[in-house]
C-alpha positions in Angstrom: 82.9 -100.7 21.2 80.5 -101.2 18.4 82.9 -102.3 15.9 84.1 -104.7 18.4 80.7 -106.2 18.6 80.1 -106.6 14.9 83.7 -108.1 14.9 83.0 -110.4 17.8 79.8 -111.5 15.6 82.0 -112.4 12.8 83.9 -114.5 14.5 80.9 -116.3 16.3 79.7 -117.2 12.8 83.4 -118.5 11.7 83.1 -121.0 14.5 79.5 -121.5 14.5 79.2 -119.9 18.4 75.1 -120.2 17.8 75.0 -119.0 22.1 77.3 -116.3 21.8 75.3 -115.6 18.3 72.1 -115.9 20.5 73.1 -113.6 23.1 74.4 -110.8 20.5 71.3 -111.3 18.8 70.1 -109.5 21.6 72.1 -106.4 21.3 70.1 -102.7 21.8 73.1 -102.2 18.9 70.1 -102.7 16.0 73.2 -103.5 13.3 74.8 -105.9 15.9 71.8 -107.9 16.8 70.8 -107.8 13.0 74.2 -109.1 11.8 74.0 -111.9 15.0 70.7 -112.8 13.3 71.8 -113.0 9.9 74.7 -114.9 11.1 72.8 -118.1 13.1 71.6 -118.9 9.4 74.6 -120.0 9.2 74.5 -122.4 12.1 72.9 -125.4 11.0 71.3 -126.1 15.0 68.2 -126.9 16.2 69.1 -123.9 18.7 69.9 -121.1 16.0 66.3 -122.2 14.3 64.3 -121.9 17.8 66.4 -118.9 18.3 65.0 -117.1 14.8 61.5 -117.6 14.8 60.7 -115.1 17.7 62.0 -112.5 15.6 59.7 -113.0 12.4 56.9 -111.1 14.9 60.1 -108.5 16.2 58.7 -105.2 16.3 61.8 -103.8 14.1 60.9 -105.1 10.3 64.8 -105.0 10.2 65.4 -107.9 12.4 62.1 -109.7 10.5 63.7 -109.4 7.4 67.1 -110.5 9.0 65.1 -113.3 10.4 63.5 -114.3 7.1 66.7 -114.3 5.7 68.7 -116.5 8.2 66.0 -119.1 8.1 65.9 -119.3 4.2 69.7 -120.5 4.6 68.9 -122.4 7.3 66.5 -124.4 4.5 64.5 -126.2 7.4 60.9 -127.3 5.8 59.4 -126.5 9.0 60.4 -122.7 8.9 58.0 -122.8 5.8 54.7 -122.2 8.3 56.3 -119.9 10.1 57.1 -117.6 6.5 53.7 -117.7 5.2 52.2 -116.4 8.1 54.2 -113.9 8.1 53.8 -113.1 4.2 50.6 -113.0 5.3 50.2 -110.4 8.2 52.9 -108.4 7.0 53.0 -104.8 5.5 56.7 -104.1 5.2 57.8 -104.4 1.7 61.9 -105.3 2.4 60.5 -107.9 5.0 58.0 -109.8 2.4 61.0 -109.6 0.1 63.1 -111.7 2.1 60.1 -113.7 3.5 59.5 -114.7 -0.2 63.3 -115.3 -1.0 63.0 -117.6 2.0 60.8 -119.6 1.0 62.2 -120.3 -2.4 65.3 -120.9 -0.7 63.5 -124.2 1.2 61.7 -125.2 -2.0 65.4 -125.8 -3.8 
């Protein structure tokens, strides 16, 4: 049943499902929900971004980094305030990684 999940995420991202992506995001499958995050950065909505920026303060630095990530290829200007606050309360080093990828990513 897990593969099927992560299978069923992939094809949520091939036809940009952002509520199905949304709902998986919620998985207690950690690689499921973290590959449903990853994946609504792919979903250029006003949904998938309102559906990211809960996770930045996620109590799994996984899903923040995940998080980070999605909303650097999302490349909206207004996740920018939302990335330095978080490169600047947090303490995991793979999470301020992709925080600071992100935030090149919505200078380019």
């Amino acid at each position: 049943m897990f593969g099927n999940n992560l299978a069923k995420v992939e094809k949520c991202i091939k036809k940009r499902n952002v509520n199905a992506l949304i709902n998986l995001s919620g998985s207690k499958k950690t690689e499921v929900a973290i590959a449903a995050i990853r994946g609504l950065g792919r979903c250029a909505s006003d949904e998938a971004y309102n559906a990211l920026i809960p996770f930045l303060r996620d109590s799994n630095p996984e899903k923040r980094a995940a998080a980070a990530y999605a909303l650097g290829l999302l490349k909206r200007p207004a996740a920018g305030v939302h990335l330095r606050h978080l490169l600047d309360t947090e303490k995991d080093a793979q999470v301020i990684a992709e925080a600071k990828k992100a935030m090149l990513a919505l200078q380019n």
